[in-house]
C-alpha positions as CSV (number, residue, x, y, z in Angstrom):
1,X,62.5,28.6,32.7
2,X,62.0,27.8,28.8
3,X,65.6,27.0,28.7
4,X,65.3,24.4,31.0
5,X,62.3,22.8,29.5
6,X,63.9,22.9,26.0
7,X,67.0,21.4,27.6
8,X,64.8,18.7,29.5
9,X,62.5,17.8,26.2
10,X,65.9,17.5,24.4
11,X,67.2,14.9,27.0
12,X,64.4,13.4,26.5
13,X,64.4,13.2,22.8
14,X,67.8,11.9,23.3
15,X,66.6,9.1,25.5
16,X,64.2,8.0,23.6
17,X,66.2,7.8,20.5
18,X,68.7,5.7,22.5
19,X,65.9,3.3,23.7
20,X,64.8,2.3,20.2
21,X,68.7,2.0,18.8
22,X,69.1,-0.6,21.6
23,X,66.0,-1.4,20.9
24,X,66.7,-2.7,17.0
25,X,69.9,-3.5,17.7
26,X,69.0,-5.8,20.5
27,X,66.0,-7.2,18.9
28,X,66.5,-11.2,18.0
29,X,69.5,-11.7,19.1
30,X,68.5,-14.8,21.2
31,X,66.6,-16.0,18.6
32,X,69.2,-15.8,15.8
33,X,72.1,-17.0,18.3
34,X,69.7,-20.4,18.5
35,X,69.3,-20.8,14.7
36,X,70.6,-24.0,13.5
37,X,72.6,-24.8,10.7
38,X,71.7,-28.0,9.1
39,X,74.9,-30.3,7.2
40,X,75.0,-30.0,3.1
41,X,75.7,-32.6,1.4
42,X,77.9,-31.4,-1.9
43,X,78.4,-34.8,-3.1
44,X,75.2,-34.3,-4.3
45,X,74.6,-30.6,-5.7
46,X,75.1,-30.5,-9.0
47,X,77.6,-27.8,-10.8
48,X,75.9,-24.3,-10.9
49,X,74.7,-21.1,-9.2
50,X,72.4,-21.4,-6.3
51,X,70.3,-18.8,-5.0
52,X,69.5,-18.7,-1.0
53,X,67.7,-16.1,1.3
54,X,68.0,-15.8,4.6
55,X,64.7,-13.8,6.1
56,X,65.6,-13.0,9.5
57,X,64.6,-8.9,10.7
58,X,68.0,-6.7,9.9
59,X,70.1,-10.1,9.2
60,X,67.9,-11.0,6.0
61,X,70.1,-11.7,3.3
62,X,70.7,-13.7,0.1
63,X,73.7,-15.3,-1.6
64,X,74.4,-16.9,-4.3
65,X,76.9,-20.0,-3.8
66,X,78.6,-21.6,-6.7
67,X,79.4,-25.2,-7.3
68,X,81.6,-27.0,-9.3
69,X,83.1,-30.6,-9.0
70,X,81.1,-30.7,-6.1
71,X,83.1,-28.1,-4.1
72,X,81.5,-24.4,-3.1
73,X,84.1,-22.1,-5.4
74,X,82.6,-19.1,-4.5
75,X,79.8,-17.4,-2.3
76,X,78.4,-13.7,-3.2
77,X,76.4,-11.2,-1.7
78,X,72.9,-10.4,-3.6
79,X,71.4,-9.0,-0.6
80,X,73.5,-8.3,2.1
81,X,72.3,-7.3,5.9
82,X,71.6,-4.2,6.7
83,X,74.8,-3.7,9.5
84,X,77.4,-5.3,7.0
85,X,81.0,-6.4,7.5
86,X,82.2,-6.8,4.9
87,X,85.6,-8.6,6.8
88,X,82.7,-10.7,8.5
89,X,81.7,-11.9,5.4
90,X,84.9,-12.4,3.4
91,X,86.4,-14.6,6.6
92,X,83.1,-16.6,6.9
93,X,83.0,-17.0,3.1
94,X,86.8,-18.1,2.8
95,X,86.7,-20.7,5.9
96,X,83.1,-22.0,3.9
97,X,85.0,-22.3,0.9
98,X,88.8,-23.7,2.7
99,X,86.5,-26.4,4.7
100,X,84.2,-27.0,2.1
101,X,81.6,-27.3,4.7
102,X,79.2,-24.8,6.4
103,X,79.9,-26.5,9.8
104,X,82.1,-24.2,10.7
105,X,83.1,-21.5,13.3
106,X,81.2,-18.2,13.2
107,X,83.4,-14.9,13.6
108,X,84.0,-13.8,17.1
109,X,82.1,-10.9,17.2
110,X,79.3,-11.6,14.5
111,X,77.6,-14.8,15.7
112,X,74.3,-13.9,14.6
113,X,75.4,-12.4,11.4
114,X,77.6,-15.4,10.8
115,X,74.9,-17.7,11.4
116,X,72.5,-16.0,8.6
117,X,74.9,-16.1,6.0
118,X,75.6,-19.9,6.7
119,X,71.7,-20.1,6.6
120,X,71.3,-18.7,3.4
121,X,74.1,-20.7,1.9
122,X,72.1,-23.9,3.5
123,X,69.1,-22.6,1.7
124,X,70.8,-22.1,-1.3
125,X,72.5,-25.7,-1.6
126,X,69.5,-27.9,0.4
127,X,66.5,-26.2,-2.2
């Protein structure tokens, strides 16, 4: 008999822990699917380093974007998400910097996490 209630309170534990891993996973999903990426203009950012954050539950990140001649020349990773990818990243970063616009696709696969970094780098270039 106390085998079977240590074997059912471990099932349960195991449910449980499921629950709240689909749970955080799951959470704003909908919401961050829905963000909207507004157009940067970089005929009008000046040459620098430019900071942006992202604050969005596990996809919060920040980035700093660089500028020169008026074309992004590089975007890096202050902050990064908390579930990276880093082959996300590098392929969202390298279209970014190829189109020289953050209109652009996200990565199959990594919508929501596309659409934050794209965020951040709208922050970074629209502040």
């Amino acid at each position: 008999m106390k085998v079977l209630k240590i074997i059912g309170l471990i099932l349960l534990l195991l449910v449980i822990v499921s629950a709240s891993g689909v749970f955080y996973l799951s959470r704003g999903l909908e919401e961050g699917v829905n963000v909207v990426i507004n157009p940067v203009n970089l005929s009008e950012i000046k040459d620098g380093v430019y900071n942006g954050r992202n604050d969005f539950g596990r996809w919060t990140n920040e980035l700093n974007v660089t500028v020169a001649n008026n074309k992004i020349t590089n975007i890096e990773i202050v902050k990064d998400v908390k579930i990276a990818s880093p082959e996300l990243s590098t392929k969202l970063f390298q279209n970014v910097i190829e189109e020289q616009n953050i209109d652009v696709d996200v990565v199959s696969g990594g919508t929501v996490t596309s659409k934050a970094y794209l965020k951040s780098i709208e922050n970074a270039l629209n502040n």
